[in-house]
Every structure is written in C-alpha cells, then in structure tokens.
BALOBA-1460 file (C-alpha; in Angstrom, 3 decimals):
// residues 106
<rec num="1" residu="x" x="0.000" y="0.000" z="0.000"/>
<rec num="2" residu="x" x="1.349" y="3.567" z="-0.746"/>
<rec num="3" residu="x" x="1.900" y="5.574" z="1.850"/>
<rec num="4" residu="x" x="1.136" y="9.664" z="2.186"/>
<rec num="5" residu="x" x="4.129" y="10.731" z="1.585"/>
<rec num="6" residu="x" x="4.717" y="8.241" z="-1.945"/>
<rec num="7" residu="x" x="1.213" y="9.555" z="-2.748"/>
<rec num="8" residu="x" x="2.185" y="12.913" z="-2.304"/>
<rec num="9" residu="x" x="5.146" y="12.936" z="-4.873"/>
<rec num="10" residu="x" x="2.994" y="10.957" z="-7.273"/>
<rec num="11" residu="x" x="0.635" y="13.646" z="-7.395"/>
<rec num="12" residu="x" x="3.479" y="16.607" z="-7.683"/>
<rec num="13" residu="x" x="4.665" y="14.688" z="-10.656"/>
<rec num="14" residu="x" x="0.979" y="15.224" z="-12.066"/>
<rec num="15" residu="x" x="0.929" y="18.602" z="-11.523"/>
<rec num="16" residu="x" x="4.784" y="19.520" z="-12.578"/>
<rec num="17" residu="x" x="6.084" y="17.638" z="-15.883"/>
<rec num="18" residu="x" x="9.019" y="19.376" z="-15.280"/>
<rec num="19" residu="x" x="10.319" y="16.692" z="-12.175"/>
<rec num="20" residu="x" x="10.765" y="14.514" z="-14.282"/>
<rec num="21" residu="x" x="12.716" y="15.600" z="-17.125"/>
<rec num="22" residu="x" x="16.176" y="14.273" z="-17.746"/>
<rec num="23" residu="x" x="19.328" y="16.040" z="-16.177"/>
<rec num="24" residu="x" x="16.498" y="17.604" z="-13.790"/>
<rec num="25" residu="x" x="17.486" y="15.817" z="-10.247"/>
<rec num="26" residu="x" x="18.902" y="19.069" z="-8.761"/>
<rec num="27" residu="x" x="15.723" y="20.807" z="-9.076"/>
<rec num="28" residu="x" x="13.324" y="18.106" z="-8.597"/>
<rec num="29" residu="x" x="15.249" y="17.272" z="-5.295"/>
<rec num="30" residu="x" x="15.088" y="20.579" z="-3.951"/>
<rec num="31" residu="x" x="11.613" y="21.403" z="-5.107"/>
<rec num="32" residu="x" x="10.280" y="18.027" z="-3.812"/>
<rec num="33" residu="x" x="12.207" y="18.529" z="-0.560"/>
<rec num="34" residu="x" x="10.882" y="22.086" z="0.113"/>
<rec num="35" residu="x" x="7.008" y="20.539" z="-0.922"/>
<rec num="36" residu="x" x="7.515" y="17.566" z="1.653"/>
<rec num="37" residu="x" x="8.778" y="19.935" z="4.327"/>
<rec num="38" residu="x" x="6.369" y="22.572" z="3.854"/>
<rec num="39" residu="x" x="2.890" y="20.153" z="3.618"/>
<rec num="40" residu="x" x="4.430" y="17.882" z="6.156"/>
<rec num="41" residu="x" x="6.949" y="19.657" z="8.738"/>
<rec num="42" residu="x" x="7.111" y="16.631" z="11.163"/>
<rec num="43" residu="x" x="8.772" y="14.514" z="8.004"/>
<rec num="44" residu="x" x="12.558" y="13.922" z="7.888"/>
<rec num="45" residu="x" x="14.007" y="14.139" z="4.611"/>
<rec num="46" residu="x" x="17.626" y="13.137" z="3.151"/>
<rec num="47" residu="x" x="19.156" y="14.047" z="0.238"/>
<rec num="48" residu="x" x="20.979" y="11.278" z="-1.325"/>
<rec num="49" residu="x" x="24.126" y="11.259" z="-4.109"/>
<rec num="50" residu="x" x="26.308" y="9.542" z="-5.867"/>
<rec num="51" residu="x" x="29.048" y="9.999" z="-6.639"/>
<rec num="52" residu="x" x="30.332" y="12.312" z="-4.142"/>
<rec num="53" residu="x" x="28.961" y="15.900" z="-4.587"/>
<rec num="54" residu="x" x="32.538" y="17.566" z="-5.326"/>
<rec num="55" residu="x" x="31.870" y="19.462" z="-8.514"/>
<rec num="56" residu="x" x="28.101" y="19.182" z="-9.243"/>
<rec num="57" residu="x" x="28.617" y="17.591" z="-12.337"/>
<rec num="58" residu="x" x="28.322" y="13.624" z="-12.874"/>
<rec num="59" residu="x" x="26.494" y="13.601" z="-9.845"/>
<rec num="60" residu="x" x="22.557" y="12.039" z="-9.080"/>
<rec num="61" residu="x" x="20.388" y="13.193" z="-6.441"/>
<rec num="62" residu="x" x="17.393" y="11.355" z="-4.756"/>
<rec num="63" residu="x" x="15.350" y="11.856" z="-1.667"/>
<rec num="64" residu="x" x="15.078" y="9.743" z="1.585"/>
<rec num="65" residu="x" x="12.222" y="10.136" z="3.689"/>
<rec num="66" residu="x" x="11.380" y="9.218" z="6.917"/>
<rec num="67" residu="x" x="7.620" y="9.880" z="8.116"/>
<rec num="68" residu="x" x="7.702" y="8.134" z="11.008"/>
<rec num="69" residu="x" x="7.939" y="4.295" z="11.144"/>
<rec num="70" residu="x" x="7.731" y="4.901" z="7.223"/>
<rec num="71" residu="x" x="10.680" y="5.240" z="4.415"/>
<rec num="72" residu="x" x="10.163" y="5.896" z="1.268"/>
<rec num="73" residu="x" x="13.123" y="6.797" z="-1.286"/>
<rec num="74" residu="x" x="12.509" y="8.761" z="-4.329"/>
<rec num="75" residu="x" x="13.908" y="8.822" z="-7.360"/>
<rec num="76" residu="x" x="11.608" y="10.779" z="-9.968"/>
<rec num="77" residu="x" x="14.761" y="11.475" z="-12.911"/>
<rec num="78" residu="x" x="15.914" y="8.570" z="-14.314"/>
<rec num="79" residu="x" x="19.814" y="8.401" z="-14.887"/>
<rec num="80" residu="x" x="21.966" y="5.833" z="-15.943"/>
<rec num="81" residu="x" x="21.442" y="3.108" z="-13.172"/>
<rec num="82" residu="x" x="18.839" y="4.876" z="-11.202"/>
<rec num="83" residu="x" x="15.991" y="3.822" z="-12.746"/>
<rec num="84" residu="x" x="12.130" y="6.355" z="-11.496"/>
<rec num="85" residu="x" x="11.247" y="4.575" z="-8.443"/>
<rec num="86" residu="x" x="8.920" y="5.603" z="-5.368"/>
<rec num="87" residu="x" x="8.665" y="3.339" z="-2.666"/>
<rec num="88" residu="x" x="9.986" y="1.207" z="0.420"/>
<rec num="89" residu="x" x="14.393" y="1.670" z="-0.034"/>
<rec num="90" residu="x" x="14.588" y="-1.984" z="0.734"/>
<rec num="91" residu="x" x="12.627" y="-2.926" z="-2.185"/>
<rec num="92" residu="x" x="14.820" y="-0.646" z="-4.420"/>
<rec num="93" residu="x" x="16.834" y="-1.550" z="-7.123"/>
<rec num="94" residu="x" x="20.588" y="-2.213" z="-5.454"/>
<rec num="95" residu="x" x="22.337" y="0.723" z="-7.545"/>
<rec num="96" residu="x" x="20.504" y="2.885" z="-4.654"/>
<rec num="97" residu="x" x="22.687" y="1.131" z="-2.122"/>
<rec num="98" residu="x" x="25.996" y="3.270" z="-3.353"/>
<rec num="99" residu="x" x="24.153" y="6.756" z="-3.006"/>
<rec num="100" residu="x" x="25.199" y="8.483" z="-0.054"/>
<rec num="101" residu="x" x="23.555" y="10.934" z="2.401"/>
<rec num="102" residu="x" x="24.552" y="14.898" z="1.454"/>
<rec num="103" residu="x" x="23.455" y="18.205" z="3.436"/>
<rec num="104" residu="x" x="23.534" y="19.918" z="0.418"/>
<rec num="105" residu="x" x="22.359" y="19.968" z="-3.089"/>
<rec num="106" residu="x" x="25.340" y="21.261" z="-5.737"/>
C-alpha cells in the first residue's frame, strides 16, 4: 500500500512535468524537498548522491524520507542506473545502495 508521503510525490509529478525531465534531479530534489517539508513539517528528509557531490557535475540526487515508522526513497529522474522509483528503499533496485547521504544539493 502507498503511503502519504509516496502519494504525495505521485501527485506533484501530475501537476509539474518538469520533475521529471532528464538532467532535472537538482531541481526536482530541492523542489520536492521544500514541498515535503512545507505540507508535512514533522517529516525527515535526506538528500541522497552519488558519486560524491565535489563538482556538481556527474552527480545524481534522490530523496530519503522518513515519516515516522515509514521510508520511502525517491527517485523521480531517471539516470543511468537509477531507474524512477517511489517506494519502500529496501525494495529498491541495489544501484541505490551506493548513493550516499549529502546536506547539500550542488
């Protein structure tokens, strides 16, 4: 069953075709980051990257949320191993394993 905050994302993506689009994570990150935080402020969310965020470029971004006893990772640009995926990060393909938690978005 989806859960409020994977139903939430699904319907930004609806309302913004712009999430989506390829070579797009940076922005879809942040916007989907500031959405979840704003509609749900009690919500942890991670920003995830690989490789390491040195120069900006080459880099992927994704989002970790916690809301509550729920996780969800999402993934809305698709990049070369990192297929679009919402849902549970243990059910995730295993190229999400290598990202790595950031503070920042570059």
């Amino acid at each position: 069953m989806e859960r409020r905050i994977e139903i939430f994302v699904r319907d930004l993506l609806k309302d913004d075709d712009n999430l989506n689009c390829p070579g797009n994570c940076r922005r879809s990150v942040t916007k989907i980051k500031e959405a979840i935080n704003e509609k749900y402020p009690d919500v942890r969310t991670e920003v995830l990257v690989h490789p390491d965020a040195k120069s900006g470029y080459g880099v992927h971004y994704a989002l970790q949320v916690e809301d509550g006893n729920d996780e969800s990772l999402i993934n809305v640009v698709k990049a070369p191993g990192f297929p679009v995926y919402i849902g549970e990060p243990e059910k995730a393909p295993p190229t999400f394993g290598v990202m790595k938690k950031t503070v920042k978005v570059v």
